[in-house]
C-alpha positions, 0 to 999 in steps of 0.5 A: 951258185956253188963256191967253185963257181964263183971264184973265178967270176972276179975275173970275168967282171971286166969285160964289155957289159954283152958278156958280164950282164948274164954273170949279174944276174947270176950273182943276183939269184945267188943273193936271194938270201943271202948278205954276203957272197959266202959266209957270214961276214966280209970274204976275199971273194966279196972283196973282190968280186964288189972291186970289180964291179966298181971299176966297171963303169958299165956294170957300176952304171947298171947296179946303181939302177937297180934293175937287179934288186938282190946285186943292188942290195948286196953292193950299197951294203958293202960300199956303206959297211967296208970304206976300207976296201975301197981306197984303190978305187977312190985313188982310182977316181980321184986321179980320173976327176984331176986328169979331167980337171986338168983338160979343162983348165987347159982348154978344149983340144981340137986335134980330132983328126976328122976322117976324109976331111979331104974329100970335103966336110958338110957338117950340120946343127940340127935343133928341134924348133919346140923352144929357143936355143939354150948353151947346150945347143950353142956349143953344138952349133958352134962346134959344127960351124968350127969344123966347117970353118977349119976345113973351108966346108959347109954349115947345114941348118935343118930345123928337126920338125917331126913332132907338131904337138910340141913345135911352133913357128915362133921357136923356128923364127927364134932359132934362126934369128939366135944363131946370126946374132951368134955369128953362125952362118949358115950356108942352107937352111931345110926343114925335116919336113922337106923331106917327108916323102922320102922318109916315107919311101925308105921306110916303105923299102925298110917294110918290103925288105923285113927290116920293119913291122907295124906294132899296135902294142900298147906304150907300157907293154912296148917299154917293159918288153923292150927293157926285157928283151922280149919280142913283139907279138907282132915282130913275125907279121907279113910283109904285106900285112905291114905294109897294108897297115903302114897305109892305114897309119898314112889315113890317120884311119882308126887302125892305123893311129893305133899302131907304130913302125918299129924298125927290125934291129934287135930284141935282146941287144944289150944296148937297148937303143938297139931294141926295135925303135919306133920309127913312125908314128901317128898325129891326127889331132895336131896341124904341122906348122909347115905341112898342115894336115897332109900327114897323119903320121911323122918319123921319129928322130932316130929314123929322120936323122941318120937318113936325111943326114946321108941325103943332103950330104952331110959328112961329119954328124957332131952331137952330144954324149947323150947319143952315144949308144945310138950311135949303132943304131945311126950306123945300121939305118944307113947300112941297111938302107944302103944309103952313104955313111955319115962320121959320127963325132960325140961331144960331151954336153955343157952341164952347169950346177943348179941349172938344168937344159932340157927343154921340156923342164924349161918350157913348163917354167915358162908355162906355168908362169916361174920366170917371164919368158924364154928371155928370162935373165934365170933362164939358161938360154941364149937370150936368156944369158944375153939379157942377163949380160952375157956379150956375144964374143965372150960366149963364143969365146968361153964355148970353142974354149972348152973343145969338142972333148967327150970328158963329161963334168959339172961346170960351176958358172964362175969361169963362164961369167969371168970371161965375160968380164974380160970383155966387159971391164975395158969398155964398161962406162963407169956410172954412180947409184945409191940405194933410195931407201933411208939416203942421207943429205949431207952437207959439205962444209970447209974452205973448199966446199963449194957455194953453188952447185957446178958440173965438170967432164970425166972421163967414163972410163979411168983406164979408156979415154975413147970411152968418152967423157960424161958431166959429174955434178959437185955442191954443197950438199951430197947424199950418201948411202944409209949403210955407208953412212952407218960405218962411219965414225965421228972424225973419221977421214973417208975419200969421196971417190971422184972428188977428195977426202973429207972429214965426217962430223955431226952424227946424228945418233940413231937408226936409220942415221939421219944426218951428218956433215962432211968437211972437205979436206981435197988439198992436204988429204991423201986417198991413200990412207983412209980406210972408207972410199964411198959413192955419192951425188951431188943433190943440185943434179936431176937424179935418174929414178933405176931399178937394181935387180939381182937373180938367183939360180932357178933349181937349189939342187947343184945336179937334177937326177932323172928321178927327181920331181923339178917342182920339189928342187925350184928355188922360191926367191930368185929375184930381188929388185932395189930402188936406187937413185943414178947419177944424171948422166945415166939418163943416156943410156939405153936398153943393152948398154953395159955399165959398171956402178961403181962399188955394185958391179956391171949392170946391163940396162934392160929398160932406158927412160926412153924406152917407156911408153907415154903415161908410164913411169919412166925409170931405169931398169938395171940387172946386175951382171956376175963376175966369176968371182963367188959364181954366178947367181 
């Protein structure tokens, strides 16, 4: 390009990505050869011209993929060698990330001013049954129940089984039974396959009218030739032809599973969801869960969606951010087929750092034997969080909170556990555990120290007393934890918490510490001033044999990339277990209460003593629940 020609290229960079896209790739022709735009060091016109791109998103979003190599060359060279013309922008994002921040501290806003709520709302949710429900698809369905409520509308439940190599009855059951355990109900529950037939009429509509062709091009062509904008050599064929071959993909026929539908919309749009999609494609090998082998052929989502959407009624489709830019696409199947159009609402997806939510990253966890099941308290499902002790009113509480906005960030766990604490800590039953490892017999000497063991009623809960009362056991000989009994010095005064303050004589020296004495000073001693307030158990009492688990995040990357292998980032320590001894009253619990040890935090019970079978080894499996306040594990 000639310097008259690219002066006034800055200009023209701000508009939509369809009008700029050929200016990119004339600056990246223009930079073969060359490291700066004109000249050989930093100019006015670089400076600008990289200014503009920036505040592009689309053209920003673009480079940093590197589709045009020379313009990508040329951009991360002046983004790394000339920090000093990029303040504008960095104040720029800056005042954008605060604004963003700001929204979700303040919680979701839900004025979206819905369009023709007066003539009724249908909305719907509409998960894939190829694996159990994560966060993600919590918030979906939460928001669409919401809007329902609001408006005294309806729910729509249709499970979105058009893929049978990745479906099972198991995720279907699974999907329904997490959703009542959320509170969601459903006012119908359909399948996509209910509708086969029909998609199968209107896709035959689509062929008869021009707007599809059959394509047997192989998978990598297709790829290239769309990311191109280059037309299918078989986008021209007959109406009849298609049609014809549209019937060989029905037979499952060796012709026909070589080939797909494409719908007609596109070949150079630069939205590429625009492209020609594929519409249809063929399954022999693989029973549907529902339809057996009827079919040998099955709709795509992009094709199902829009179409079954507009046939059972729905009038407000909601759905993540992730669907944005086939929004259009949505739109122009149900123009083109002349069907009843459907509002489209998108809201940004719940993304958490070290955490990923896609389920075919999850499945092969799952699979390949990482974690223990969909359930896994590391797992970012709902029963996967439920398990590790996340109450239900509490993720429901932390989901409407944060709104349908389209704003997309990274959320740390702490505000997600945090709220779950609010719920818990007034309920929590408090309960006592030490560490089995190198424990501590201590006998408690003085006047007050008592000459046989006995058992007096507390409460549960300091703050609660409809919580209940439980038995706590005193004697003459207690044990202590090994790291408490480490930080003692000779004649230090602690509080045992629960009974008074004592006086700590008799250590004995060495590592582990083996033993020590506590002399009683209830009467005269004050809580308040000493530094140390331990746990303990009388040893009279029958302690409760537990398990104290602890979990890490999965993944030590905060955010995957779409390029980055899973296996490289997986965290290879994500669960630590302690022996522990409980304090009698622990015998009663049962799997899913919720406690709190005192000095450990909230536990949920995942196995009570009497939730073992004959001849195992009957114990307390405890996992421990985050609070929020160093964020979640």
């Amino acid at each position: 390009m000639k310097l008259e020609e690219l002066h006034p290229i800055e200009a023209l960079l701000t508009a939509d990505f369809r009008s700029i896209e050929p200016r990119l790739q004339s600056l990246d022709k223009h930079l073969i050869l060359r490291t700066y735009l004109h000249g050989y060091t930093l100019s006015e016109l670089d400076t600008k011209v990289w200014q503009a791109l920036r505040g592009n998103r689309a053209a920003f979003s673009f480079i940093k993929r590197g589709s045009l190599a020379n313009l990508a060359r040329w951009f991360e060279f002046i983004e790394v060698m000339h920090p000093e013309i990029q303040d504008e922008i960095k104040a720029k994002d800056a005042a954008a990330k605060a604004k963003v921040a700001a929204a979700s501290k303040a919680g979701g806003s839900y004025a979206l001013n819905l369009q023709n709520t007066d003539q009724g709302v249908v909305t719907r949710f509409l998960p894939e049954p190829s694996g159990y429900l994560h966060i993600g698809h919590a918030k979906a369905a939460l928001l669409s129940w919401y809007f329902a409520q609001q408006y005294k509308g309806q729910l729509r439940l249709r499970l979105d089984d058009t893929n049978p190599d990745k479906e099972k009855e198991e995720y279907q059951d699974a999907i329904i039974e997490d959703l009542a355990m959320m509170g969601i109900k459903c006012d119908t529950l359909t399948y996509t396959s209910d509708y086969f037939d029909y998609l199968y009429e209107m896709a035959i509509k689509m062929i008869k009218e021009g707007h599809a062709y059959a394509d047997d091009t192989d998978q990598e062509t297709m790829r290239n030739e769309r990311w191109n904008g280059i037309a299918s050599k078989r986008r021209d064929r007959t109406v009849e032809e298609n049609l014809r071959i549209f019937e060989e993909m029905k037979k499952g026929s060796e012709e026909g599973v070589a080939h797909c539908l494409r719908a007609k919309l596109s070949v150079d749009n630069p939205n590429k969801a625009m492209r020609d999609p594929v519409i249809y494609r063929c399954n022999v090998d693989t029973p549907h869960h529902r339809t057996g082998t009827k079919w040998k052929m099955y709709p795509m989502y992009d094709f199902a969606c829009p179409v079954v959407d507009s046939y059972e009624g729905v009038t407000h489709a909601l759905r993540s951010t992730e669907y944005t830019d086939r929004n259009p696409q949505y739109a122009w199947f149900q123009k083109t087929l002349q069907i009843r159009k459907v509002h489209m609402w998108d809201f940004a997806r719940m993304n958490f750092i070290k955490t990923f939510l896609s389920k075919r990253k999850l499945a092969k966890l799952v699979d390949t034997g990482k974690v223990w099941g969909w359930d896994d308290p590391r797992m970012p499902t709902i029963r996967g969080v439920r398990r590790r002790g996340m109450g239900i009113e509490a993720l429901r509480e932390f989901i409407i909170a944060q709104g349908p906005s389209r704003n997309v960030v990274t959320m740390d766990w702490t505000k997600f556990w945090a709220t779950n604490k609010k719920h818990i800590d007034p309920v929590a039953p408090r309960h006592t555990a030490l560490l089995k490892k190198d424990l501590v017999r201590v006998p408690v000497t003085g006047a007050e120290a008592p000459a046989q063991p006995f058992q007096e009623d507390r409460p549960k809960h300091p703050k609660n007393k409809d919580i209940g009362t439980k038995k706590v056991a005193f004697g003459p000989e207690i044990l202590l934890d090994q790291a408490d009994a480490k930080s003692f010095k000779e004649g230090e005064e602690i509080t045992l918490m629960a009974w008074g303050n004592a006086f700590v004589r008799n250590i004995a020296e060495g590592d582990p510490i083996t033993s020590l004495t506590c002399e009683l000073n209830v009467a005269k001693g004050d809580v308040k001033t000493t530094e140390k307030k331990v746990t303990w158990l009388a040893s009279s009492q029958t302690l409760v044999p537990a398990e104290l688990w602890d979990f890490d995040y999965l993944i030590t990357k905060d955010t995957l990339q779409e390029e980055d292998n899973m296996e490289d980032f997986l965290n290879p320590t994500t669960s630590t277990m302690e022996e522990a001894f409980c304090d009698e009253a622990t015998a009663e619990l049962k799997k899913d209460d919720i406690i709190q040890l005192e000095r450990r935090g909230y536990y949920r019970v995942d196995k009570g003593l009497n939730d073992w079978k004959e001849g195992e080894e009957k114990r307390l499996v405890l996992f421990n629940i985050p609070t929020g306040k160093t964020g979640s594990k």
